[in-house]
C-alpha positions as CSV (number, residue, x, y, z in Angstrom):
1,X,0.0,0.0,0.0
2,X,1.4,3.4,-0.6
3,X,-0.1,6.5,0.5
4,X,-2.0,9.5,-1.1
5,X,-1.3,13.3,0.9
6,X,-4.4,15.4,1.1
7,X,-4.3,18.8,2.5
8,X,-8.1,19.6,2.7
9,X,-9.7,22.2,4.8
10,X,-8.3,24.4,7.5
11,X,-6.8,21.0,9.2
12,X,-2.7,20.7,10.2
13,X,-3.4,17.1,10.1
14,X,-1.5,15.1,6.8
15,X,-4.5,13.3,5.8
16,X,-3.6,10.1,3.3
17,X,-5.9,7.2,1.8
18,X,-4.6,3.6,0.5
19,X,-4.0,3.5,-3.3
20,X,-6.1,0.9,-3.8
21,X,-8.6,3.0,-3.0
22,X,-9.3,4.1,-6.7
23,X,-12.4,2.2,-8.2
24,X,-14.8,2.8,-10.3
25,X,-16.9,5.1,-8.6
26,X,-14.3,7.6,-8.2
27,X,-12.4,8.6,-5.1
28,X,-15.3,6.8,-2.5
29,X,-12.8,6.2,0.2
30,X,-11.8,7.2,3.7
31,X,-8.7,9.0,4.6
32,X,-7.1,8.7,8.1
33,X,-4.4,11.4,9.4
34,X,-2.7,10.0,13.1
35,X,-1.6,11.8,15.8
36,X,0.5,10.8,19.5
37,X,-2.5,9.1,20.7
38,X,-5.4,9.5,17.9
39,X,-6.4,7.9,14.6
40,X,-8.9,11.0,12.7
41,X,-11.1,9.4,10.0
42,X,-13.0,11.4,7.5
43,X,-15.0,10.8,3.8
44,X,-12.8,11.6,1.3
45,X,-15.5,12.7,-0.9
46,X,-16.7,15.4,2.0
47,X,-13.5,16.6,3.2
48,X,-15.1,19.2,5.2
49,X,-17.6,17.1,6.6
50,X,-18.0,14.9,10.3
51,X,-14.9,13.4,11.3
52,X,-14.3,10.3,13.9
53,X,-11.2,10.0,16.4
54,X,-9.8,6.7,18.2
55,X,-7.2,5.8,20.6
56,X,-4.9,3.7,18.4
57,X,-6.0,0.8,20.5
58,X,-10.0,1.2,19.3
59,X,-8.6,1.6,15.7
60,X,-6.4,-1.8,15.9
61,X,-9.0,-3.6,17.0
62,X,-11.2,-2.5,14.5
63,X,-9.2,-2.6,11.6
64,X,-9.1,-6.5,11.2
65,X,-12.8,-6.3,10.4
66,X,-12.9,-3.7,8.1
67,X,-10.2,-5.6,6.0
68,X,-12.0,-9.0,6.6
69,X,-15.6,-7.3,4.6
């Protein structure tokens, strides 16, 4: 997997997305940007839109089953 920057929006946060994330319908993929104890999730069709935060332990554990689907 290599990694796609994304500035977007007002955020100091380096946003990325997988390269595999390219299909058919267009860019309809997540992007994630880390920080010393957080994992920030956001649409990367609505950039500005809601964003969710996990401990890095809440986003390890979920992780297996979003691969698995």
């Amino acid at each position: 997997m290599s990694r796609k920057i994304s500035s977007g929006g007002a955020s100091e946060l380096a946003w990325f997305k997988s390269s595999y994330s390219s299909s058919s319908e267009g860019d309809s993929c997540v992007e994630l940007a880390t920080q010393p104890g957080t994992v920030h999730l956001r649409d990367s069709k609505n950039v500005e839109g809601p964003r969710l935060a996990f401990t890095p332990a809440a986003w390890a554990d979920f992780v297996p089953y979003a691969v698995g689907s």
